[in-house]
N, C-alpha and C positions, 0 to 999 in steps of 0.2 A: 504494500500500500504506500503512495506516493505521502510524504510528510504537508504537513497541512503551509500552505504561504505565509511565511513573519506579516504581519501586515505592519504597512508603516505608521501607522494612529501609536501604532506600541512599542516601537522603537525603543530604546534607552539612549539618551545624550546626556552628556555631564553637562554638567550648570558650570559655565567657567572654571575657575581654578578650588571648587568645593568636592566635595565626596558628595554631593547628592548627583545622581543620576533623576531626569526624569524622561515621560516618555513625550513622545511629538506631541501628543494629542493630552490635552487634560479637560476636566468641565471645569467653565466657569460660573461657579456660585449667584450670580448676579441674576442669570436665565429663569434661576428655579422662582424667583421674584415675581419676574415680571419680564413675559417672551414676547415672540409674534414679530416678525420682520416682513411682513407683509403688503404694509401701511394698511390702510383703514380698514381693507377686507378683513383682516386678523382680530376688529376689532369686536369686544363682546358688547352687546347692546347694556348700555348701563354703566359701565363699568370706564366708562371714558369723557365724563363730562367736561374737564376741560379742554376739551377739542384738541387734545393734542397732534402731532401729525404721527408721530410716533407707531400710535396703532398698536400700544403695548396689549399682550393678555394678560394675568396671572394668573398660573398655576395655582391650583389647589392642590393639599397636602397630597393627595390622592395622584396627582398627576407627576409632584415632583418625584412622591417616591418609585413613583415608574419607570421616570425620565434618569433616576441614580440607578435605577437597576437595571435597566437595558445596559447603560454605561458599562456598570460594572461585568455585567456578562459579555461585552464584546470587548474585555479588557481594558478599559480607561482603567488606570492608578495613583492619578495625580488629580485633586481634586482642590481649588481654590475659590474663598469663603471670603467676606469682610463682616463685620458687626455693622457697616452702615445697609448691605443687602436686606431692606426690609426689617431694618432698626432688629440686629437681631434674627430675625425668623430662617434666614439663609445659613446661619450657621447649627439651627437648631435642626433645621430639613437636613442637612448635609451630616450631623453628630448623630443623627436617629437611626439615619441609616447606616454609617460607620461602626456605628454602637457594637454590632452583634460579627463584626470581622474579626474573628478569633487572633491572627496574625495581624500584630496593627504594621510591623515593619514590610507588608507586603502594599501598601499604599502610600503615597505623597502625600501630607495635608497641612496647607496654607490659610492662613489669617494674616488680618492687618492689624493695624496699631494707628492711633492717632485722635480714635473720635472714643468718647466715652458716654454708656446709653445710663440716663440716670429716670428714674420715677419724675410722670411731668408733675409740674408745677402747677398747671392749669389744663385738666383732661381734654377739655374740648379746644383748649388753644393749641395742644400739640398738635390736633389735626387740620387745622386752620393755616396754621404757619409753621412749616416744618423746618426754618432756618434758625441753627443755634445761635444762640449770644457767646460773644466772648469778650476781652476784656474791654474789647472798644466799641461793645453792644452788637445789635445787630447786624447781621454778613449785609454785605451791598452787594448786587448785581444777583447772578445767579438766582431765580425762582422757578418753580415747579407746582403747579396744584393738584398733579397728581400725587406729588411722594405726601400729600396731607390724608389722603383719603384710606379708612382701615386697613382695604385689600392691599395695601403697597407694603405693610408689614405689621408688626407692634407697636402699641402706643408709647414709646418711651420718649422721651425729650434724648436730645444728646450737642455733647458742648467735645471739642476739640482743644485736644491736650497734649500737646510732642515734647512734654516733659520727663526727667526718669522716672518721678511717681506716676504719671499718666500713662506712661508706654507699660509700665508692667503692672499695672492696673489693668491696663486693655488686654494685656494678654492672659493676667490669671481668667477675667470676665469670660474672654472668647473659650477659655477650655470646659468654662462651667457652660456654656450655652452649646458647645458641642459633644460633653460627656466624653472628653478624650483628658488625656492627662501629658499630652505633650503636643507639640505644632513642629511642623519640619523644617517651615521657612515661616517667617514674619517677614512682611512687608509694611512700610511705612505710606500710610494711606494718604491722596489727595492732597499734600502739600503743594499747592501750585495755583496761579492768579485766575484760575476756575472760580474760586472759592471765595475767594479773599480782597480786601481793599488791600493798596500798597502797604498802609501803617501794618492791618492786621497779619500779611505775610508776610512780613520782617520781624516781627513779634515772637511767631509762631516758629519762622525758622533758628530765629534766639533760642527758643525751649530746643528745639534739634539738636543744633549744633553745638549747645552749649553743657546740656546733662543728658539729653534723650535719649543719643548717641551710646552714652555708657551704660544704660538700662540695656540697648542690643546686644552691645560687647557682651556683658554681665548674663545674659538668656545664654551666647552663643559660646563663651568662653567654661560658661559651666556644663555646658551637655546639653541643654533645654532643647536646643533647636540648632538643627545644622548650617544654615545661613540666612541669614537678612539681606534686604535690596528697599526699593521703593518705587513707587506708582507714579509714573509717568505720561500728562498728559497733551504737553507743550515742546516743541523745540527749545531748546538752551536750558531744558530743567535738569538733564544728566551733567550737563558742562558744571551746574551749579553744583550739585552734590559732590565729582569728580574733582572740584576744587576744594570742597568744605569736608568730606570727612572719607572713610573707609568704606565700602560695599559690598557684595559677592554678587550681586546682580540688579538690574533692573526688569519690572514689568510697566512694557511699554504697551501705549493706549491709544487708538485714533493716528498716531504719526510712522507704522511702521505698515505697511501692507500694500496691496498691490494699488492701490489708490493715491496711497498716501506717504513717501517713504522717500522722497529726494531731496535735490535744491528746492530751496523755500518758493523762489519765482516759480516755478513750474510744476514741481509735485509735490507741494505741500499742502498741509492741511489749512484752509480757510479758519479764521477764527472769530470774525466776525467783533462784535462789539461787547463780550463777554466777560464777567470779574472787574478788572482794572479799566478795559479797556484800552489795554496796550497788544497790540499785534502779536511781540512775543517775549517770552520771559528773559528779562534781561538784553535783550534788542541782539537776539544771536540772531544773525542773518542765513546760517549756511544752510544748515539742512540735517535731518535724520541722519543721512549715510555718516554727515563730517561725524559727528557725533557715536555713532556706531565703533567707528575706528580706536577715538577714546579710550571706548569701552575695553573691546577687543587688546588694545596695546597694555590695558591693565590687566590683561588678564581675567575680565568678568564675564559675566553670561549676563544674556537678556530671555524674557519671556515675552513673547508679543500677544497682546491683545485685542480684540475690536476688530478684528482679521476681514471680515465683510464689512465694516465699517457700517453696522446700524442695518445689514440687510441688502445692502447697495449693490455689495458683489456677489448677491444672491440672485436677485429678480432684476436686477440691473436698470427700477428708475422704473420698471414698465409696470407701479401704482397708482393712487388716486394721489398718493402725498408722498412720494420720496423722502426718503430720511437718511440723512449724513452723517455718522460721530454726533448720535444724540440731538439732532436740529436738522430742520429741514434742509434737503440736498441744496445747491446754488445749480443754475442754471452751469456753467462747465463743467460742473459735479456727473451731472446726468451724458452731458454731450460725450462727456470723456469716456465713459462707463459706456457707453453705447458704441464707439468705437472700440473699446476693448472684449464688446460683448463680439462686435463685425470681425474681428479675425479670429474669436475662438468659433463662431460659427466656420470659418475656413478651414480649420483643424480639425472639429467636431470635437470640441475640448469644452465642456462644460465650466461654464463662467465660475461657479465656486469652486472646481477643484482646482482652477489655476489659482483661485485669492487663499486658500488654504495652503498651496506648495512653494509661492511665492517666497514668504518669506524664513521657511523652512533650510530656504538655500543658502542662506548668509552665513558663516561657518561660527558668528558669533551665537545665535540665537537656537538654547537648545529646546523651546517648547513654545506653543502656543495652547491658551485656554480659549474656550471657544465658549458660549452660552447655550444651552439648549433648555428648551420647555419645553418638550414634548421627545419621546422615544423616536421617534422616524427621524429626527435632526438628529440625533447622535448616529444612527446606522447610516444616516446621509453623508456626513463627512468622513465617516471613517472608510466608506467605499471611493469620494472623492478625493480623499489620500493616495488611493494605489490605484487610481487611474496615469494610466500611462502617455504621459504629455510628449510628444515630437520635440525634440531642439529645436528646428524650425520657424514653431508657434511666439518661444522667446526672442528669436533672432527676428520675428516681423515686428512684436511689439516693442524693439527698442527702436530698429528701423522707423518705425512709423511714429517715433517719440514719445509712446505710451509708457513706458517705462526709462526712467532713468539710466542714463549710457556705464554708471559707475554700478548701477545695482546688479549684485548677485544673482544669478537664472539657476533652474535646476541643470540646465545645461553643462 
C-alpha cells in the first residue's frame, strides 16, 4: 500500500532561531468569533445592525467546536487565541476543546498579552461602547458597533496594560480562561496607531519597553513558554521593536500577502484615515519586504496573518461590499485583485490557493494562521495548500507587476 501524501497545511518549520517548530497551517482564534468573508450574502439576518460591510457571522458554541475539530482531525497543531477575540470567549472555545488532549506537547498554543478583561463598571455601557479608557481616557479614532453587541463575545470591560504586572497578569488570566496550565508562544497584542492617539502610544510603548519587556524574559527564561514576538499591523512597527528590544518573532497582519507585501507606493496596504491618522508608523517609507530582511538578518521568524486579507483573495471583490484588512476594499483594491484573479484563470490556479502559498515562500516566514468559522474553510485551504501551482503562473504575475519584482515565489 502506497504511504498516505505529507500534506503541506502540516509541514513542521522552525520559528526563526527558537526550538519551537510549527506547522504551515495553524487556526486563527479570531474566526471562531466572528467568520463569513463573503460580504453581505454571509450575513445573518439580525445579527448585523450596524450595516457593516464586513458581513461578519458568529459562530455558535456548536459551530466553533466543529470548526476545532474538523481542524484537528485533518491535522492542524498550532492553534492561536487573544483574550481581546470576543472579550475572552475565543480563548474559552479554543481551552474546551484543548481540555481533553491527553498529550498537551502534541499541539502549539498561542495567546497575547497587553489588554486586561476586568468586570464592567456599567453592564449596559460595556455594550454600548466597547473602547477602553486608559490613562488619557478615552481611545480616539478607531470605533466598531459591532464589537458592543452580546454575540461579539463576553460582557467584560477591558483596559490595556504593556506593563510587567499587566503582561503577566494577562497571561496567568489567559491560562484560567483556556484550562491549560502553560502557553507556547505569547504574543504582544495590538500595540500600534490602530489603536491609539500619539500621546496614548508613546505611553503604552513606555510600559513595553521599559518593564513589560522583563515580564516576557521572566515567562520565557523560566520555562513558561518557548518564545514571544508581537502583532503587527502597520509598516515600520517591526523596524520599531527591532530597534527597542529582543524578539523570537513577529505575527504579521494585513501587510504581508499576496495583496499586500511590497514597496509602500505600489503594494502596500492602504491605510486610510485610521488611529492617529498618520499614513505610517513612524513615517517608514519602504515597505514589508525592507522590513522582512531585518527580520531574517536577526535571525527571527515571522507568522503571517490576514492571508486573504478580509476574504479578498477569496471571492476576489465579486460581493455586494468588498472588504479589505477589516474596511471596505478601495477601488484599486478590487481592480488589482481582478487582474490577479485574470491570470490564475490562465493557469486554472485557484485565487486562494495562490494567497495561501504566497507567502509561505519567503524563507523567513514559518507559519500562517488563517481564521475559519465553519469546517469546509479549514478542509478548503488545506486542499488549497497542495495544489500544484506552475512556475509560470508566478513568473506572469510579477511580469504583469502584480507582485513585487523583490518578493519570494514558490518558484
Amino acid at each position: 500500500m502506497a504511504a498516505a501524501a505529507v500534506r503541506r497545511a502540516t509541514t513542521l518549520r522552525k520559528l526563526g532561531s527558537t526550538n519551537v517548530e510549527l506547522p504551515a497551517l495553524g487556526l486563527g482564534g479570531a474566526a471562531l468569533m466572528f467568520g463569513g468573508r463573503t460580504g453581505s450574502s454571509a450575513r445573518v439576518a439580525g445579527d448585523n445592525p450596524t450595516g457593516s460591510p464586513a458581513g461578519f457571522t458568529y459562530p455558535s458554541d456548536a459551530d466553533a467546536d466543529a470548526t476545532l475539530q474538523k481542524c484537528y482531525d485533518e491535522g492542524v497543531r498550532y492553534f492561536d487565541t487573544a483574550p481581546w477575540y470576543g472579550r475572552g470567549q475565543s480563548e474559552h472555545r479554543v481551552g474546551r476543546f484543548l481540555y481533553d488532549v491527553e498529550d498537551r506537547d502534541s499541539f502549539v498554543l498561542s495567546s497575547k498579552v497587553g489588554r486586561l478583561l476586568t468586570r464592567p463598571k456599567n453592564r449596559a455601557y460595556s455594550h454600548q461602547n466597547p473602547r477602553p479608557e486608559t490613562a488619557f481616557g478615552p481611545l480616539a479614532g478607531h470605533t466598531n458597533g459591532q464589537m458592543a453587541r452580546r454575540h461579539m463575545g463576553l460582557q467584560f470591560d477591558h483596559q490595556f496594560d504593556y506593563t510587567y504586572d499587566g503582561i503577566m497578569r494577562a497571561y496567568e488570566d489567559s491560562l484560567q480562561r483556556l484550562g491549560m496550565n502553560k502557553l507556547d508562544t505569547v504574543i504582544i497584542h495590538d500595540l500600534d496607531c490602530f489603536h491609539f492617539t500619539d500621546a496614548q502610544l508613546t505611553h503604552h510603548q513606555g510600559q513595553l519597553f521599559t518593564s513589560g519587556w522583563q515580564a516576557l524574559e521572566h515567562l520565557k527564561g523560566s520555562g513558561e513558554i518557548k518564545a514571544y514576538g508581537a502583532g503587527i499591523n502597520h509598516v515600520g512597527n517591526m523596524s520599531l521593536y527591532l530597534d527597542m528590544m529582543e524578539l523570537d518573532f513577529f505575527l504579521v497582519s494585513q501587510i504581508y500577502s499576496l495583496l499586500h507585501h511590497g514597496n509602500i507606493d505600489t503594494y502596500g496596504a492602504p491605510t486610510g484615515d485610521v488611529g492617529t491618522g498618520r499614513k505610517y508608523l513612524n513615517d517608514v517609507p519602504a515597505g514589508t519586504l525592507a522590513e522582512l530582511d531585518r527580520v531574517q538578518e536577526r535571525g527571527m521568524g515571522i507568522v503571517a496573518a490576514t492571508v486573504y486579507n478580509s476574504g479578498m483573495l477569496i471571492h476576489g471583490g465579486d460581493v455586494d461590499h468588498p472588504v479589505c484588512n477589516y474596511r471596505s476594499a478601495t477601488q484599486g483594491e478590487i481592480e488589482r485583485v481582478k487582474k490577479i484573479q485574470a491570470v490564475c484563470a490562465a493557469h486554472g490556479v485557484p485565487l486562494p490557493a495562490a494567497a495561501l502559498q504566497f507567502p509561505l515562500a519567503h524563507p523567513v516566514v514559518a507559519s500562517m494562521v488563517v481564521g475559519f468559522a465553519q469546517p469546509s474553510e479549514a478542509v478548503a485551504a488545506m486542499d488549497w495548500l497542495d495544489v500544484e501551482i506552475p512556475a509560470q503562473f508566478w513568473t506572469d504575475l510579477r511580469e504583469k507587476g502584480l507582485i513585487d519584482p523583490a518578493a519570494p515565489t514558490p518558484e
